[in-house]
Backbone as JSON, one array per atom type, in Angstrom:
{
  "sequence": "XXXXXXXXXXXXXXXXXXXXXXXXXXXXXXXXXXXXXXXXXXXXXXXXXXXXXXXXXXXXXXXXXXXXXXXXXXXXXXXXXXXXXXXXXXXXXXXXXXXXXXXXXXXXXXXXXXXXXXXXXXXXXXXXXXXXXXXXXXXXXXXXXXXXXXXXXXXXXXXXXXXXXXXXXXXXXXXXXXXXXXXXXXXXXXXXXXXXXXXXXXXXXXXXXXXXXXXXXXXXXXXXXXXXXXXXXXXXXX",
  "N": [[172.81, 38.93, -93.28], [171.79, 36.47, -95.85], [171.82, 32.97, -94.76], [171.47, 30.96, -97.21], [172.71, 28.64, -99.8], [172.68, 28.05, -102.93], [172.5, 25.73, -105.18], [173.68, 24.34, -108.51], [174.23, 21.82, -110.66], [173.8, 19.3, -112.8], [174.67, 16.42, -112.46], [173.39, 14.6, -109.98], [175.16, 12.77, -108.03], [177.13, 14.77, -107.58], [175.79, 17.12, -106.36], [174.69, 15.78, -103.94], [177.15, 15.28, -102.61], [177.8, 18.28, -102.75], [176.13, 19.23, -100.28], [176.18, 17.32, -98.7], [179.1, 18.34, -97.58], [178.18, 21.44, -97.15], [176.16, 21.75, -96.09], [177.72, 20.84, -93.72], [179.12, 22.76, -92.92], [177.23, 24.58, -92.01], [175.78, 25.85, -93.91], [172.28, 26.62, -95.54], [170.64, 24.67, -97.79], [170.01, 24.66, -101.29], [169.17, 22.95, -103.73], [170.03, 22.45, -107.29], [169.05, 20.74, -110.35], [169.57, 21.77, -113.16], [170.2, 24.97, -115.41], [167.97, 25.91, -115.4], [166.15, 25.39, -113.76], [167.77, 26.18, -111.74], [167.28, 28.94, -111.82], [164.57, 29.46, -111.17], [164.42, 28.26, -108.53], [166.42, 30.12, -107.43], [165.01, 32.82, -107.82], [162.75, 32.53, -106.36], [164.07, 31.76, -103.29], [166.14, 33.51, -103.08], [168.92, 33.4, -102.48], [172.31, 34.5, -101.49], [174.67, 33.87, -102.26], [175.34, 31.63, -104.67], [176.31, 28.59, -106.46], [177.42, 27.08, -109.42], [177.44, 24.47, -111.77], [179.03, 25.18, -115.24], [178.34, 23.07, -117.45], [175.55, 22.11, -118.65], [172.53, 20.27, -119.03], [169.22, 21.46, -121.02], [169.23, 24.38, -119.46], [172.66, 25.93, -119.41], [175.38, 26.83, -117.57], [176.45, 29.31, -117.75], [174.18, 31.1, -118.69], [172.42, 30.84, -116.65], [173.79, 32.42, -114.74], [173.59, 34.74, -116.04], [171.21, 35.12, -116.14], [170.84, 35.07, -113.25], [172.63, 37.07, -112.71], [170.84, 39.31, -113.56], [168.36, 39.42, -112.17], [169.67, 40.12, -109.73], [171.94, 41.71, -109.02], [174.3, 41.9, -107.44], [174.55, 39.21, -105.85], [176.64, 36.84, -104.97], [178.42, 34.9, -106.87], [179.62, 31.77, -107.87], [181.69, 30.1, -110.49], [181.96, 26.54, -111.68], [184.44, 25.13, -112.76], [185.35, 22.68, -115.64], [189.03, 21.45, -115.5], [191.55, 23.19, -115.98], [189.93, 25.12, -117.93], [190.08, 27.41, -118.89], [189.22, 29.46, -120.75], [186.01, 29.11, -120.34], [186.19, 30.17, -117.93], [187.11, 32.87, -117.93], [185.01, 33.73, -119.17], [183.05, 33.24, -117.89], [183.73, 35.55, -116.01], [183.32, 37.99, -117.21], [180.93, 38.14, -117.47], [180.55, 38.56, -114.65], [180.93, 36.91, -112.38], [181.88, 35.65, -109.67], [184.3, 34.45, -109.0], [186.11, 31.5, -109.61], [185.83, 27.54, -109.38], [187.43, 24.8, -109.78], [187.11, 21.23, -111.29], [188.3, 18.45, -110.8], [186.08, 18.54, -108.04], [188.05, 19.67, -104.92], [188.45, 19.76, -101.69], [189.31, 21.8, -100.22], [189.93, 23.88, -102.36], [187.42, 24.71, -102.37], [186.74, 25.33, -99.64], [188.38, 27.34, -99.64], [187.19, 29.15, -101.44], [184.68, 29.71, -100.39], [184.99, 31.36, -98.43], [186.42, 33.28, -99.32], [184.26, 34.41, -100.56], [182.11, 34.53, -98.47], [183.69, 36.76, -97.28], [183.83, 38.99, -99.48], [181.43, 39.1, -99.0], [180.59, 40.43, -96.38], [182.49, 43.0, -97.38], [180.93, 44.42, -98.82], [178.9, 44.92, -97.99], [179.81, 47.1, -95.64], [180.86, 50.74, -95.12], [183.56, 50.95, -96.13], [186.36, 51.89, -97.94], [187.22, 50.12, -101.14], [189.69, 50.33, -102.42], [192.55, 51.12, -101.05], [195.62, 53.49, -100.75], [198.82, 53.65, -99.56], [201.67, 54.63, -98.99], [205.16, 53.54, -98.87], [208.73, 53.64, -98.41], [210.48, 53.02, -100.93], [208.36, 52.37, -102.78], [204.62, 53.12, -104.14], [201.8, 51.5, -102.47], [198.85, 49.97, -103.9], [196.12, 49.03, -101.98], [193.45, 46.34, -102.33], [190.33, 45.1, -102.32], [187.82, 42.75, -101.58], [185.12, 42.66, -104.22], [186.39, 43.62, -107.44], [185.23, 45.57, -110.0], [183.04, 47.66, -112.57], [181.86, 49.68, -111.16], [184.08, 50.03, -108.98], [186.17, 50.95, -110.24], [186.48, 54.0, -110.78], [187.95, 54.75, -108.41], [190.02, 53.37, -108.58], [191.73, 54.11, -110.49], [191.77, 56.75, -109.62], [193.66, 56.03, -107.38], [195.64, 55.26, -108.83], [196.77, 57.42, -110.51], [197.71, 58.64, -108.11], [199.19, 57.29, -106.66], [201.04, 57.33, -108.82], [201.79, 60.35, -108.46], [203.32, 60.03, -106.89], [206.32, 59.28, -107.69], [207.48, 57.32, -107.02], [209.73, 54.39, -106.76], [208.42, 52.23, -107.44], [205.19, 50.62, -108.22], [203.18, 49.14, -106.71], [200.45, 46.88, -106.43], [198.25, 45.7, -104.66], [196.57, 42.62, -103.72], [194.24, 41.5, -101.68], [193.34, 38.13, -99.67], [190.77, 38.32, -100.25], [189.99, 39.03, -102.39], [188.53, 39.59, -105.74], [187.9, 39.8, -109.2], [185.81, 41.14, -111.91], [185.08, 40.84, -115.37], [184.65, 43.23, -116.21], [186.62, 44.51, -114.57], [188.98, 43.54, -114.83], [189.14, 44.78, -117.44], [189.55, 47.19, -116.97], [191.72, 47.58, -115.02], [193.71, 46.3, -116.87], [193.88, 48.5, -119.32], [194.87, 50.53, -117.26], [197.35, 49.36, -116.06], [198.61, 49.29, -118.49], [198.99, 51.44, -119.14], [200.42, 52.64, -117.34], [202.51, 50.9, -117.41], [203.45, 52.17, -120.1], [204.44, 54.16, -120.13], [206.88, 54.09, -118.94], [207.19, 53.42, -115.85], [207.72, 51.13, -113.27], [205.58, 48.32, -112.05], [203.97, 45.95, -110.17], [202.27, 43.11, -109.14], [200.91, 41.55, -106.29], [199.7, 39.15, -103.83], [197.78, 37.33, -105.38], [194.96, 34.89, -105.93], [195.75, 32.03, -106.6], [193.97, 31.11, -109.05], [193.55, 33.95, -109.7], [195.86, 34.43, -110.82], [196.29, 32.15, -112.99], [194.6, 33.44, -114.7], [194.89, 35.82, -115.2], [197.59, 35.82, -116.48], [197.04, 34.03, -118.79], [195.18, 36.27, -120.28], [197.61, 37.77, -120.9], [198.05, 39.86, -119.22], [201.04, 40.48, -117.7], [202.32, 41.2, -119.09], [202.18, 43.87, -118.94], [202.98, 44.22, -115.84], [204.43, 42.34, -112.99], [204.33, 39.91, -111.81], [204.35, 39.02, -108.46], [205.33, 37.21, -105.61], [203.77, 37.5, -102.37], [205.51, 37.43, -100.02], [208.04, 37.35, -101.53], [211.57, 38.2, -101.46], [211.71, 39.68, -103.44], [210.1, 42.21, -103.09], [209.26, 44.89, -103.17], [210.21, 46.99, -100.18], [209.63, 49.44, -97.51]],
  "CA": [[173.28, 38.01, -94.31], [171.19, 34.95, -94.56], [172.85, 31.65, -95.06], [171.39, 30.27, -97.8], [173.39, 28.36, -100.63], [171.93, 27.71, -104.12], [173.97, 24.71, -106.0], [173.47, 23.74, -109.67], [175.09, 20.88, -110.98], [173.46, 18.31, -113.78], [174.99, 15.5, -111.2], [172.71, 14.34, -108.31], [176.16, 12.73, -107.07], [177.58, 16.08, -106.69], [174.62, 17.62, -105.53], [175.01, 14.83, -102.79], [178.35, 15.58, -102.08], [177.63, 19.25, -102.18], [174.86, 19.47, -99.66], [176.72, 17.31, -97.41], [179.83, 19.39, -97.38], [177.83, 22.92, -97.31], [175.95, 21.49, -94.75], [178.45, 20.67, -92.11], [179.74, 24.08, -93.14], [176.84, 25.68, -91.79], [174.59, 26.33, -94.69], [171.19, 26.14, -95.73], [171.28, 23.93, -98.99], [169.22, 24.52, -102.01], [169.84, 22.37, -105.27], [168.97, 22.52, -109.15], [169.82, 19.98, -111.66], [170.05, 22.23, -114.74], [169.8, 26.2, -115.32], [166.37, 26.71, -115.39], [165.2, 25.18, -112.56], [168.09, 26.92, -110.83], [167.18, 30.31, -111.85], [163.09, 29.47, -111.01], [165.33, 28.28, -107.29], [166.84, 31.86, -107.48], [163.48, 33.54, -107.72], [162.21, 31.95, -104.82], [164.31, 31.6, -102.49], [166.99, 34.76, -102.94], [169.92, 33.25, -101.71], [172.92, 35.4, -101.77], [175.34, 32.83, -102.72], [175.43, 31.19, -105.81], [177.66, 27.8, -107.04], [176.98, 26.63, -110.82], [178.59, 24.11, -113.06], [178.91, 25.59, -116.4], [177.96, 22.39, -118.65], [174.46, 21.19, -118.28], [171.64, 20.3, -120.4], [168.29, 22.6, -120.81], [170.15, 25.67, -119.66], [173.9, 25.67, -118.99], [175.43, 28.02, -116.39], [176.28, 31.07, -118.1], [172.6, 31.59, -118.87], [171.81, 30.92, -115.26], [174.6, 33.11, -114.43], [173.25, 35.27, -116.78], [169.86, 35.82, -115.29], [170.61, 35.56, -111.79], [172.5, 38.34, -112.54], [170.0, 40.17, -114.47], [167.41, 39.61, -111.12], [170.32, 40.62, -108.29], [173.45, 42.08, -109.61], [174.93, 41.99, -105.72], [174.7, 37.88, -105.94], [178.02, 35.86, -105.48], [178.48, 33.5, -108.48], [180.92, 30.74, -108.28], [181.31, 28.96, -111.23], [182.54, 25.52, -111.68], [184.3, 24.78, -114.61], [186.29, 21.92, -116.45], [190.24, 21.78, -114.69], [192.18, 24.5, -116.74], [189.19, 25.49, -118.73], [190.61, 29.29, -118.39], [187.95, 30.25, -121.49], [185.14, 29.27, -120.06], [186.42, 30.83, -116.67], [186.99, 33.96, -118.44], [183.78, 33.83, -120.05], [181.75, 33.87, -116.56], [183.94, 36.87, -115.35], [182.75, 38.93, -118.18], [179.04, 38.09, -116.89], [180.28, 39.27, -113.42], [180.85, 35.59, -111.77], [182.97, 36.5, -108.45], [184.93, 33.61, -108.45], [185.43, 29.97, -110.23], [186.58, 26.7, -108.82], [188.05, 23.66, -111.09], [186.29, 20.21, -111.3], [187.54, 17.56, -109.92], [186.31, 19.31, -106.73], [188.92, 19.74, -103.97], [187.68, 20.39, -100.6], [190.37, 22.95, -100.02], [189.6, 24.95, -102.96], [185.63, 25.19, -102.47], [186.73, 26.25, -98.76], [189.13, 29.23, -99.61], [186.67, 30.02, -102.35], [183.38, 29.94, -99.39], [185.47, 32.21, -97.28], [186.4, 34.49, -100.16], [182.88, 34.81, -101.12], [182.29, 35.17, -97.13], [184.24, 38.29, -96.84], [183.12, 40.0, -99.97], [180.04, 40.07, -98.61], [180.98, 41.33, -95.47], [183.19, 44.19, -97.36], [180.1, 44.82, -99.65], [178.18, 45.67, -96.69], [180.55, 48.12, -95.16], [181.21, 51.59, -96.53], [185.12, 51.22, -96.05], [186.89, 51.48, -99.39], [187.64, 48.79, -101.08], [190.95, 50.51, -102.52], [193.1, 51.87, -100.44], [196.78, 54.05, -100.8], [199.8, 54.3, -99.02], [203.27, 54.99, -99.34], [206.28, 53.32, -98.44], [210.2, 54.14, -99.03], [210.36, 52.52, -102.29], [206.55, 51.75, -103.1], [203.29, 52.95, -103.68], [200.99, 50.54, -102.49], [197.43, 50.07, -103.65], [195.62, 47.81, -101.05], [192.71, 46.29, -103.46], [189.6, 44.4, -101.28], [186.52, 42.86, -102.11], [184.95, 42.23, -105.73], [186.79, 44.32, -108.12], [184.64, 45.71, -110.92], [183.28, 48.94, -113.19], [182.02, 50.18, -109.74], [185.49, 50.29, -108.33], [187.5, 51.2, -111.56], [186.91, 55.17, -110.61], [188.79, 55.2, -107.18], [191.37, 52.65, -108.73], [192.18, 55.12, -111.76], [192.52, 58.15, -109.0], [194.61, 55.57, -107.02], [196.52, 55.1, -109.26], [197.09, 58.62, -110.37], [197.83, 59.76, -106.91], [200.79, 56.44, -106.81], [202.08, 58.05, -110.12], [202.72, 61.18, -108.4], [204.35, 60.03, -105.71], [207.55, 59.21, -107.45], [208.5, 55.78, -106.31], [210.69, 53.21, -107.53], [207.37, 50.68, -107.61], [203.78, 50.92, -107.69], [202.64, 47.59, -106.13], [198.92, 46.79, -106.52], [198.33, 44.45, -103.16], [194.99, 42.1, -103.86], [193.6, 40.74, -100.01], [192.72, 37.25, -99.78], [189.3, 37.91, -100.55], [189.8, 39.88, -103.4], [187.91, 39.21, -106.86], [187.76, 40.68, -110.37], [185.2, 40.36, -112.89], [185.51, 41.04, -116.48], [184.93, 44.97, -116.27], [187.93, 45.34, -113.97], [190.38, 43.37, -115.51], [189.71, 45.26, -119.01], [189.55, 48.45, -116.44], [192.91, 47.59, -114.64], [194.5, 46.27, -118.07], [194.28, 49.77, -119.43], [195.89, 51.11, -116.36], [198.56, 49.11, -115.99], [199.45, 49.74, -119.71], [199.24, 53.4, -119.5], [201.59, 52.7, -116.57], [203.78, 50.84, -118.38], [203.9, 52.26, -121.29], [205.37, 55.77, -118.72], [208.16, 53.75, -118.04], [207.14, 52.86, -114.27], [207.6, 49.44, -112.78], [204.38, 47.96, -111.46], [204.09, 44.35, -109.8], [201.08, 43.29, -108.24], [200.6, 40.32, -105.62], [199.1, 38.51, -103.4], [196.36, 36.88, -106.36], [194.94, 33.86, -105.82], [196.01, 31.13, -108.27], [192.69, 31.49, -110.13], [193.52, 34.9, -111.0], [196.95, 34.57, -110.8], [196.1, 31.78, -113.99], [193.4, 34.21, -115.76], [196.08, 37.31, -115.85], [198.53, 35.04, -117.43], [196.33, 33.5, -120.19], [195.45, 37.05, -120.89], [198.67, 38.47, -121.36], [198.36, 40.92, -118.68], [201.82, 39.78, -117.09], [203.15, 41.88, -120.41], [202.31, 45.09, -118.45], [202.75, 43.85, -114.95], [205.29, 41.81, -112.94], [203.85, 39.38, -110.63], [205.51, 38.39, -107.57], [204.72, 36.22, -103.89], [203.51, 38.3, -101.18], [206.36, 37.07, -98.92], [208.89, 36.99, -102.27], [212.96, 38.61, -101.21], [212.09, 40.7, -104.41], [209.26, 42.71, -103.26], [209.71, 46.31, -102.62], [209.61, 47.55, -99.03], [209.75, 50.45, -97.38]],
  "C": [[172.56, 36.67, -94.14], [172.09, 33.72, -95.33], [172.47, 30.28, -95.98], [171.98, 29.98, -99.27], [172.69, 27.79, -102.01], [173.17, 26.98, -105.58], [173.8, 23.93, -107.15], [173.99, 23.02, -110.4], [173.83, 19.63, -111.7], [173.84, 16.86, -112.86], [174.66, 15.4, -109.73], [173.81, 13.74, -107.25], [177.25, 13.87, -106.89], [176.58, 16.83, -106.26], [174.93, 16.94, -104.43], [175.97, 15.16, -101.95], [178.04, 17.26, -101.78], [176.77, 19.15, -100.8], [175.38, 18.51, -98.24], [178.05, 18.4, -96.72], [179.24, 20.69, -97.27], [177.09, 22.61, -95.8], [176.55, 21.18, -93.22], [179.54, 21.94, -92.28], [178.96, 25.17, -92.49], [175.48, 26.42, -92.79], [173.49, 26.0, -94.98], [171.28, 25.83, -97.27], [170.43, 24.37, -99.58], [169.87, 23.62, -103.21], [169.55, 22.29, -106.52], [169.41, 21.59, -109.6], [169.82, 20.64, -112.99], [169.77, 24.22, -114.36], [168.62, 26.74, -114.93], [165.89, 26.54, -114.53], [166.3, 25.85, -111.43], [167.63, 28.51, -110.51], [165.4, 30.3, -111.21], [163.74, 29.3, -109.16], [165.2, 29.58, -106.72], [165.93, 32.82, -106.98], [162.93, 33.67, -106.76], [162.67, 32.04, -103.24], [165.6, 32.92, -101.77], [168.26, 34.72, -101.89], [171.13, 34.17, -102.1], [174.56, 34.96, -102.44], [174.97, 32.0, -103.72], [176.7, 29.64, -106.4], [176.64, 27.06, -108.31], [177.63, 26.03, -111.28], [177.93, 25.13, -114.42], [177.99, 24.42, -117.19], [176.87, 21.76, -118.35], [173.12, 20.75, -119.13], [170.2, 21.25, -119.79], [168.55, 24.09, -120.54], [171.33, 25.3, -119.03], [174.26, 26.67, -117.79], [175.66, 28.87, -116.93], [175.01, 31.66, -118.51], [172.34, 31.61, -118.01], [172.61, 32.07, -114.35], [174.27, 34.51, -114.72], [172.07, 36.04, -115.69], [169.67, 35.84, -113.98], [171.27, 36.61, -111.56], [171.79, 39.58, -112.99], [169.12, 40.33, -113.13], [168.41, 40.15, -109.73], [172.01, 40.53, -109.11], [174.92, 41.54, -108.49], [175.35, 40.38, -105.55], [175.96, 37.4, -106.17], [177.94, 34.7, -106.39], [179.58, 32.92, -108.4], [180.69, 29.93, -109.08], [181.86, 27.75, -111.12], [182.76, 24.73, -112.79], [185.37, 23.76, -114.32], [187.8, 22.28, -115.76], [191.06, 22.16, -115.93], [191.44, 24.73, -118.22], [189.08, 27.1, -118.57], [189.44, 29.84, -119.76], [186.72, 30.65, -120.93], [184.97, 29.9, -118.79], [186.17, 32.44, -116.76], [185.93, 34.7, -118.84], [182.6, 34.4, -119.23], [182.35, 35.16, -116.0], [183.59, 37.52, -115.69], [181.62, 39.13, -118.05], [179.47, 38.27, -115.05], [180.53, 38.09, -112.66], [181.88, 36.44, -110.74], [184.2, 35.48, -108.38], [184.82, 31.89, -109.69], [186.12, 28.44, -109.82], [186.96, 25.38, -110.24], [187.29, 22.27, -110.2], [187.84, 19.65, -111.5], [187.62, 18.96, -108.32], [187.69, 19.01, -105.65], [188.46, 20.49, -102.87], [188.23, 21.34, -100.16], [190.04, 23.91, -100.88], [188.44, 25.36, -102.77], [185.64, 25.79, -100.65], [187.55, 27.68, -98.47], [187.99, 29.85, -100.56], [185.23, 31.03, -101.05], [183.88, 30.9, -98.37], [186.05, 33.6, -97.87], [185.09, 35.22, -100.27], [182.08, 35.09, -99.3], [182.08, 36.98, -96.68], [183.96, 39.29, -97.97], [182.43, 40.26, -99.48], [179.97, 40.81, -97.65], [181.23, 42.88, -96.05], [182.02, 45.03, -97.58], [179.26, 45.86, -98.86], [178.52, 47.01, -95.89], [181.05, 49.4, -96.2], [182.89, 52.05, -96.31], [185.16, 51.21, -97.75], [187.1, 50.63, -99.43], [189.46, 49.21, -101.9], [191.43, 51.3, -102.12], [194.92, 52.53, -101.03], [197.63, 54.23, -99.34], [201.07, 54.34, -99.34], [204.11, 54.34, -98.45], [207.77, 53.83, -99.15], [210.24, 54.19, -100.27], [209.25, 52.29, -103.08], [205.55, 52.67, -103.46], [202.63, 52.33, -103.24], [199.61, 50.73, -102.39], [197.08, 48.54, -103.26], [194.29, 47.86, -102.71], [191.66, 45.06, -102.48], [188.54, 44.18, -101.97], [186.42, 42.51, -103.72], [185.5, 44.3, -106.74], [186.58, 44.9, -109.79], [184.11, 47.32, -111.63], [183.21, 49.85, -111.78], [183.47, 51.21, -109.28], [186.53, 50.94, -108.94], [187.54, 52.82, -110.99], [187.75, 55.21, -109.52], [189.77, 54.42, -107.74], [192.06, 53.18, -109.36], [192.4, 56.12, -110.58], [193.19, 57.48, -107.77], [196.03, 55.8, -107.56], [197.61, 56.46, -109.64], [197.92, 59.57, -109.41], [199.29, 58.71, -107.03], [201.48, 57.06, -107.81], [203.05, 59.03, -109.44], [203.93, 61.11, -107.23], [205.77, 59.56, -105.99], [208.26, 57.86, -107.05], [209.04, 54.9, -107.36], [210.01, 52.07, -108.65], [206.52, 51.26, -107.37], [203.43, 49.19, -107.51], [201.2, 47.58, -105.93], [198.64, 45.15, -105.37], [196.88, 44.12, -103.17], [195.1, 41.1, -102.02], [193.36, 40.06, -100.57], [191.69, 36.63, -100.47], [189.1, 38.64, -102.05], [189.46, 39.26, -104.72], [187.87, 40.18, -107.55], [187.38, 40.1, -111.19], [185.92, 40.49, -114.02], [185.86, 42.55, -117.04], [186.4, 45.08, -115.6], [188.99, 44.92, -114.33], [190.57, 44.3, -116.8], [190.42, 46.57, -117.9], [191.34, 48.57, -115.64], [194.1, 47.18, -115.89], [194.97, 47.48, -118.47], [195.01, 50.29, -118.44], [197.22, 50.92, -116.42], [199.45, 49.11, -117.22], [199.57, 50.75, -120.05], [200.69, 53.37, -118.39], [203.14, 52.3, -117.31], [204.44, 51.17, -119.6], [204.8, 53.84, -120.78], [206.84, 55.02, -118.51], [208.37, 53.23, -116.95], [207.18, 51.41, -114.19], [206.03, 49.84, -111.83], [204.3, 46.35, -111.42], [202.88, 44.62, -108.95], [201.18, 41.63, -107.54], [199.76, 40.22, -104.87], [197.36, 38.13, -104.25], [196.82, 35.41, -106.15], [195.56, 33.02, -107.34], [194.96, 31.14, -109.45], [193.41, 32.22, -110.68], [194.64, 34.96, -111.39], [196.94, 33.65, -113.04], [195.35, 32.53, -115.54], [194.24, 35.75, -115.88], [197.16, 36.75, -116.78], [197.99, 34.68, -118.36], [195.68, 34.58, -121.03], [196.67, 38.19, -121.0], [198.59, 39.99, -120.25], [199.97, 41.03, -118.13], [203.27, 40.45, -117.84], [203.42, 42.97, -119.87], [202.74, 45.27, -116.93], [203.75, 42.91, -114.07], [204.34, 41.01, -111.69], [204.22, 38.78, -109.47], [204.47, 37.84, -105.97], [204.68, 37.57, -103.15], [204.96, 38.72, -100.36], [207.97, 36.79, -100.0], [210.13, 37.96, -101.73], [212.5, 39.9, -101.74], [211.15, 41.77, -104.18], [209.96, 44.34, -102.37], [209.07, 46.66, -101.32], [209.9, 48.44, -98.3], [210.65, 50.3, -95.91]]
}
C-alpha cells in the first residue's frame, strides 16, 4: 500500500491546511488546484487515495472523480462537499466515490473518514468476504465490510436469501465501521430490502455512519428498513 495522498481543492488555504494535517498523519502529500491538473496528478503519481472538493473552476470534482475512476476503478474517492449538500453527495456515490466529508472541515470527521478509507483498503486486499452470515436466537445477521458495491450485490442477494430462510423474528444488516456504499449498492440493497419488506419480514440495519445514515434517509430507504444504534435496548439479540 503506498502512502500517497492526492488533494484537490480550488483553495491554496485548504491545500495548506490539508498537507499539514495529512502530513503529521503520516502521508505523502500531493495537491491540485482544480480537476484537471488533479487528474494529470493522478496519472503520474497513482496514489491510491483520493480527497476532492466538488466545486471548482476548469474542472469540478465529479469530472475528476469521473476520470480517476475511469483510469483505476480500485481508487478511494473522498469527496468534499457543501455541509448538508446530500445531492451532490449522492451524486459522487453514483460515480463510485467511497466516502464524502462536509465543509467546514472538522478534524474528527477527515480522521474517521482516513481510517475508513484505511481499512477498505486493507479488506480490498484480503480475500475474506466482505459479507458475512450468522444466526442468532431472534436474528439473522448480515455482517457487511468494506466498500459495498455491484461487485458485492451477488453474495448480499444469496445472503440475504439464506437470512430469509432461516425464519427469524429480524434480519439485521450489521455495516463495520469501515463500511461504504456507492451508488450501485444502495439501488442493489434498496431492491432487497423492499422485496424483504414487501414479504412481511422486519429488517433493521445499524451501525451506519452518519454520512450514510443521512444519504438512506434523504432517499427514502428508511421506508423499507428500520434503523437503529448498534448499542440501542431495541436491537434484537440472540
Amino acid at each position: 500500500m503506498n502512502n500517497k495522498v492526492l488533494v484537490i481543492d480550488d483553495e491554496r488555504p485548504t491545500l495548506k491546511m490539508f498537507t499539514l494535517l495529512l502530513t503529521a498523519y503520516g502521508y505523502e502529500v500531493l495537491t491540485a488546484e482544480n480537476g484537471r491538473e488533479g487528474v494529470e496528478t493522478f496519472k503520474r503519481e497513482t496514489p491510491e487515495l483520493v480527497l476532492t472538493d466538488i466545486k471548482m473552476p476548469v474542472m469540478d470534482g465529479i469530472e475528476a472523480l469521473r476520470a480517476i475512476k475511469k483510469i483505476n476503478p480500485g481508487t478511494e474517492v473522498i469527496v468534499i462537499t457543501g455541509h448538508g449538500d446530500m445531492d451532490l453527495a449522492i451524486q459522487a456515490l453514483n460515480l463510485d466515490a467511497t466516502d464524502f466529508i462536509n465543509k467546514p472541515l472538522k478534524r474528527e470527521a477527515l480522521e474517521k473518514a482516513l481510517t475508513r478509507a484505511r481499512e477498505r483498503m486493507t479488506i480490498a486486499r484480503n480475500e475474506e468476504g466482505q459479507v458475512v452470515l450468522r444466526e442468532e436466537d431472534r436474528a439473522a445477521v448480515i455482517g457487511v465490510r468494506g466498500n459495498v458495491s455491484a461487485i458485492t450485490m451477488p453474495r448480499l442477494s444469496e445472503a440475504f436469501e439464506q437470512a430469509a430462510s432461516m425464519g427469524k423474528e429480524t434480519m439485521l444488516v450489521d455495516f463495520e465501521k469501515n463500511a461504504s456504499i456507492n451508488g450501485a449498492g444502495i439501488t442493489g440493497l434498496t431492491s432487497l430490502l423492499r422485496q424483504y419488506a414487501g414479504s412481511g419480514g422486519r429488517v433493521c440495519l445499524t451501525g451506519l455512519s452518519s454520512n450514510f445514515r443521512s444519504v438512506f434517509e434523504t432517499l427514502g430507504i428508511t421506508r423499507f428498513a428500520e434503523i437503529i444504534d448498534r448499542d440501542k435496548e431495541s436491537r434484537p439479540r440472540g
